[in-house]
C-alpha positions as CSV (number, residue, x, y, z in Angstrom):
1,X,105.7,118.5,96.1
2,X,108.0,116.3,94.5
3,X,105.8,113.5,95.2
4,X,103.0,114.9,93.0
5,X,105.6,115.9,90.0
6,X,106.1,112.4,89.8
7,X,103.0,110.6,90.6
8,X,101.8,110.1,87.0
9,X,105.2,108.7,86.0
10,X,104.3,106.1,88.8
11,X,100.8,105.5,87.6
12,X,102.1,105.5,83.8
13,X,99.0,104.4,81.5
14,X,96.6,103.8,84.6
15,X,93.5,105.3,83.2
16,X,90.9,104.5,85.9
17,X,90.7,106.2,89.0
18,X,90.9,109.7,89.6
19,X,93.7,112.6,90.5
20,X,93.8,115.5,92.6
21,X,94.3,118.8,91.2
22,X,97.8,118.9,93.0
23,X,99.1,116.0,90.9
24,X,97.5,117.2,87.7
25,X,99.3,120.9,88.0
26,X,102.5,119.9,89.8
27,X,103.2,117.5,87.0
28,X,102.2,120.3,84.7
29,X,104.7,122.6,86.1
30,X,107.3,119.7,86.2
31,X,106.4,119.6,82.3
32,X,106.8,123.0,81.6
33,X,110.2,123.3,83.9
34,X,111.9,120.7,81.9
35,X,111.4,122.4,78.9
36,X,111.8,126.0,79.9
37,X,115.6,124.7,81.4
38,X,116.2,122.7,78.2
39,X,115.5,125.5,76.5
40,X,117.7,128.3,78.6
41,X,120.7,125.8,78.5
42,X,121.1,124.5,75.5
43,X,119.0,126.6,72.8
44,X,121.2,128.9,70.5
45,X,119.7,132.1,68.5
46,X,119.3,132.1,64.7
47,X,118.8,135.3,63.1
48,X,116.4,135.5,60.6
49,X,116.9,138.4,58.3
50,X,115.1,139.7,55.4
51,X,114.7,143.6,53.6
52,X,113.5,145.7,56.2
53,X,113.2,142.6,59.2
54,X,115.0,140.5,61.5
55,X,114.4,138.1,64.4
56,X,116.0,135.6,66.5
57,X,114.6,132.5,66.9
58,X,115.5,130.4,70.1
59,X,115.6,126.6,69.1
60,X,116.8,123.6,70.1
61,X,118.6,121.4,67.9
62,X,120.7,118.1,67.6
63,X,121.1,116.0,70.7
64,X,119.7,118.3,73.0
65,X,116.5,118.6,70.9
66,X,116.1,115.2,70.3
67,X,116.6,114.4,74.1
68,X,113.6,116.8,74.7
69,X,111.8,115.6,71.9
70,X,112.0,111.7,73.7
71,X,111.0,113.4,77.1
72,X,107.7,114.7,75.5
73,X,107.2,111.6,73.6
74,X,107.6,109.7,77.3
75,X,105.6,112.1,79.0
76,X,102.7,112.2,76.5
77,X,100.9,108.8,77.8
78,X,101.2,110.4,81.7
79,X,99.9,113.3,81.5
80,X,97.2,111.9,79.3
81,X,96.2,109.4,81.7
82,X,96.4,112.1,84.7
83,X,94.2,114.6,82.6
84,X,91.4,111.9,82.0
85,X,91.6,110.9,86.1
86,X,91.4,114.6,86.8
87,X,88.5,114.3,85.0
88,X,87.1,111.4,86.6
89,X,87.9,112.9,89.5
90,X,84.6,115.6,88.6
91,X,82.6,112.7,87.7
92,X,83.0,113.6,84.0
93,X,84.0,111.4,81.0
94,X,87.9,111.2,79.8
95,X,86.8,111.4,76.1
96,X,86.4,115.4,76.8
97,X,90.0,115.5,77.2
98,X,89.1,115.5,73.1
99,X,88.5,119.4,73.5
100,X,92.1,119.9,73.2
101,X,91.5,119.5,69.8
102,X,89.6,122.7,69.5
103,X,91.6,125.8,69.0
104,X,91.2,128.1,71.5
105,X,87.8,127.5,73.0
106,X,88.5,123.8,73.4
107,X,91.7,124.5,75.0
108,X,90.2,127.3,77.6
109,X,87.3,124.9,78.5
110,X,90.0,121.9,79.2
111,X,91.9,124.5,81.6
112,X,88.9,125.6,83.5
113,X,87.7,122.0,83.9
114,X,91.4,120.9,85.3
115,X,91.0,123.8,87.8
116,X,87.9,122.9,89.4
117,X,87.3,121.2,92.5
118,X,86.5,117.1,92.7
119,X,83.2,115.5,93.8
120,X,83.3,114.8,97.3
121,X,83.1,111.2,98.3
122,X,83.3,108.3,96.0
123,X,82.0,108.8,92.6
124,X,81.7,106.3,89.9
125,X,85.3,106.2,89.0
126,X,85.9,105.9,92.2
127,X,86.8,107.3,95.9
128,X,87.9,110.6,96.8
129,X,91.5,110.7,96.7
130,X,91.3,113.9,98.6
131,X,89.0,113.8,101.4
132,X,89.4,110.0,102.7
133,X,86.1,108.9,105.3
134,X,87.3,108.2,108.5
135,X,85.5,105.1,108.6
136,X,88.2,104.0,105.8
137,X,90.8,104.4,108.2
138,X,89.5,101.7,110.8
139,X,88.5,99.2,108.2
């Protein structure tokens, strides 16, 4: 697992190629941990009050914020390059990773296309990282 968390660190702007669906998600869920802990460690309330209403707000500032704020900024190029491979992977284009751009729609079409299944056997961007021919093996 913590193979896959990792994989697009590894592969940092390789855009060719394609991914599996475990290394798109488990770096996905590596994102999300990161921040969630980040957040639950070192984010401190601030009350917002007005007549009639008040909220807390959760936020990270200084140091730790900025130290999040450099992981994302790191992490933006990788998971970019291991949504466009996912998307090699169906035998579609990278440039719809541009629906994440649309509100809503766009971002619910990009989320059912990381969760389908890859062509199997090669493609034009490539072999199947998944299913690998036996022939491959005794080349």
């Amino acid at each position: 697992m913590l193979t896959w968390m990792f994989m697009p660190y590894r592969r940092y702007a390789e855009f060719g190629g394609r991914s599996q669906r475990a290394e798109y998600w488990y770096f996905s869920l590596f994102l999300f941990l990161v921040a969630v802990l980040m957040t639950a460690i070192f984010a401190h309330p601030t009350e917002i009050r007005a007549p009639g209403f008040m909220s807390y707000n959760y936020g990270l500032t200084g140091i730790p914020g900025a130290v999040l704020n450099i992981f994302n900024l790191a992490s933006f190029i990788p998971s970019l390059a291991v949504g466009v491979r996912r998307l090699h992977d169906q035998d579609r284009s990278g440039w719809l990773m541009l629906l994440i751009l649309i509100p809503l729609l766009g971002w619910f079409a990009l989320f059912v296309l990381m969760c389908l299944d890859g062509t199997h056997g090669p493609n034009s961007y490539g072999p199947d990282p998944k299913h690998t021919s036996d022939v491959d093996a005794f080349s």
